[in-house]
DRENDO-1510 file (C-alpha; in Angstrom, 1 decimal, always signed):
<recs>
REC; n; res; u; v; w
REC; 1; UNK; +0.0; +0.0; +0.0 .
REC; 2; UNK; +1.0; +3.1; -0.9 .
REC; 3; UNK; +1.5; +6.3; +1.6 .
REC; 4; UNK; +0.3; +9.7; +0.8 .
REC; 5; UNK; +3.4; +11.4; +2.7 .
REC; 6; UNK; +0.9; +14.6; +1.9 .
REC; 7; UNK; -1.3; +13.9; +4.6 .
REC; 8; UNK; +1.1; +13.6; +7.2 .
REC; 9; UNK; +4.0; +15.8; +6.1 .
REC; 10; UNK; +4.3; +19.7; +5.7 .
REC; 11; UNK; +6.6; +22.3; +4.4 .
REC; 12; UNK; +5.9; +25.8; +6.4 .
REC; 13; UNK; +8.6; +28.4; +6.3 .
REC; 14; UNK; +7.4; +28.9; +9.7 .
REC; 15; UNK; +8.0; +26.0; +10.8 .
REC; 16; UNK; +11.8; +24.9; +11.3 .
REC; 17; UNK; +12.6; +27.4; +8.5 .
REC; 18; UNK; +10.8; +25.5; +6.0 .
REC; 19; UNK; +12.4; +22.0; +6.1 .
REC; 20; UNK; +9.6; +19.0; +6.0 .
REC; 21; UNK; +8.1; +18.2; +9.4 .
REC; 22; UNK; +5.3; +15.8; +10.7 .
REC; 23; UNK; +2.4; +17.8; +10.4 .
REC; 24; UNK; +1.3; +18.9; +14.0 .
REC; 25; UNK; +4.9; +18.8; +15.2 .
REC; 26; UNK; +8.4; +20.0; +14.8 .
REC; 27; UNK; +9.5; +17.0; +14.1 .
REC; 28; UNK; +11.6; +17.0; +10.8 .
REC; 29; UNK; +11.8; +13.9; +8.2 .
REC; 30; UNK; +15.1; +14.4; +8.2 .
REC; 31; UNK; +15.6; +13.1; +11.7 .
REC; 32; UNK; +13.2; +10.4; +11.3 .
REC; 33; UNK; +14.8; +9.1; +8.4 .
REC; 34; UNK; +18.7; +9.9; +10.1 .
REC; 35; UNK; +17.2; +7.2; +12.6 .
REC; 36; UNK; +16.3; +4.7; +11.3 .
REC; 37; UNK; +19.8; +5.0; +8.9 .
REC; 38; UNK; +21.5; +5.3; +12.4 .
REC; 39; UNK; +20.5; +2.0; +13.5 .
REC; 40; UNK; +17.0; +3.0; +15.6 .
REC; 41; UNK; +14.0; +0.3; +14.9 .
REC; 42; UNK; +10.5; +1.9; +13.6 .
REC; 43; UNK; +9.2; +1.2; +16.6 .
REC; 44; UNK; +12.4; +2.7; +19.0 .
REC; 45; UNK; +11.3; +5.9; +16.6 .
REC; 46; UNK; +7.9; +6.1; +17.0 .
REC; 47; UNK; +8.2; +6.1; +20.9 .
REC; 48; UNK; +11.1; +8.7; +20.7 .
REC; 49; UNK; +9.2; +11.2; +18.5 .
REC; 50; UNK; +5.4; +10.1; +19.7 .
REC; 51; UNK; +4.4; +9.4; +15.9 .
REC; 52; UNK; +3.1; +6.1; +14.2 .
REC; 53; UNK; +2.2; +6.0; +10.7 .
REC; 54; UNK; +4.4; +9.1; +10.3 .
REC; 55; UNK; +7.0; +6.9; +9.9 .
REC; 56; UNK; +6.4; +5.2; +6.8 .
REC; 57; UNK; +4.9; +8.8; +5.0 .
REC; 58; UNK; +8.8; +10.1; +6.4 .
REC; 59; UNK; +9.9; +7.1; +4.5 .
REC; 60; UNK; +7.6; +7.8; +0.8 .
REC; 61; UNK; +8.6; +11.6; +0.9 .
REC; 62; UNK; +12.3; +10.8; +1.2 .
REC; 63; UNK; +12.1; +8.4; -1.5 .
REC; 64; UNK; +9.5; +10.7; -3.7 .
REC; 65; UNK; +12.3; +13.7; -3.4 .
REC; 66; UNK; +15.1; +11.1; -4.5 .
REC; 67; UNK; +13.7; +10.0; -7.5 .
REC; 68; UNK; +12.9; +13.9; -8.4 .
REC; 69; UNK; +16.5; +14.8; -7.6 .
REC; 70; UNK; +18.5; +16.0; -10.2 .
REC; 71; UNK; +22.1; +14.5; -9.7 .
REC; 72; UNK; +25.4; +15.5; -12.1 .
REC; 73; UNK; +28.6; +13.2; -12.6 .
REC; 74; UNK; +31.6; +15.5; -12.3 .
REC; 75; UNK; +35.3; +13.8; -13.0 .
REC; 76; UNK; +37.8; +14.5; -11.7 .
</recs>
């Protein structure tokens, strides 16, 4: 199943000068996705930032903004 990240995530220049956060919180995706990279287990992440299925929506807009990102092979 799917996740609609754009339920649960938001982009507010007022909120943690406009980096993606779950919505309600000031909980960036980038820490939520640092986590689990760093060795944490869903659910060690979930209790540490009270959130759930914010996890997995974390996990979809990472991976949406990958595949969008532009990257450029420079030799050296």
């Amino acid at each position: 199943m799917k996740v609609d990240w754009r339920k649960r995530i938001e982009i507010n220049p007022d909120i943690m000068g406009g980096k993606p956060v779950i919505k309600g919180t000031r909980v960036p995706v980038e820490v939520i996705v640092g986590g689990l990279a760093g060795g944490m287990t869903i659910e060690e992440v979930c209790r540490e930032y009270r959130i759930k299925e914010e996890v997995r929506a974390a996990l979809a807009y990472a991976a949406e903004t990958l595949s969008e990102e532009l990257l450029i092979a420079v030799s050296n």
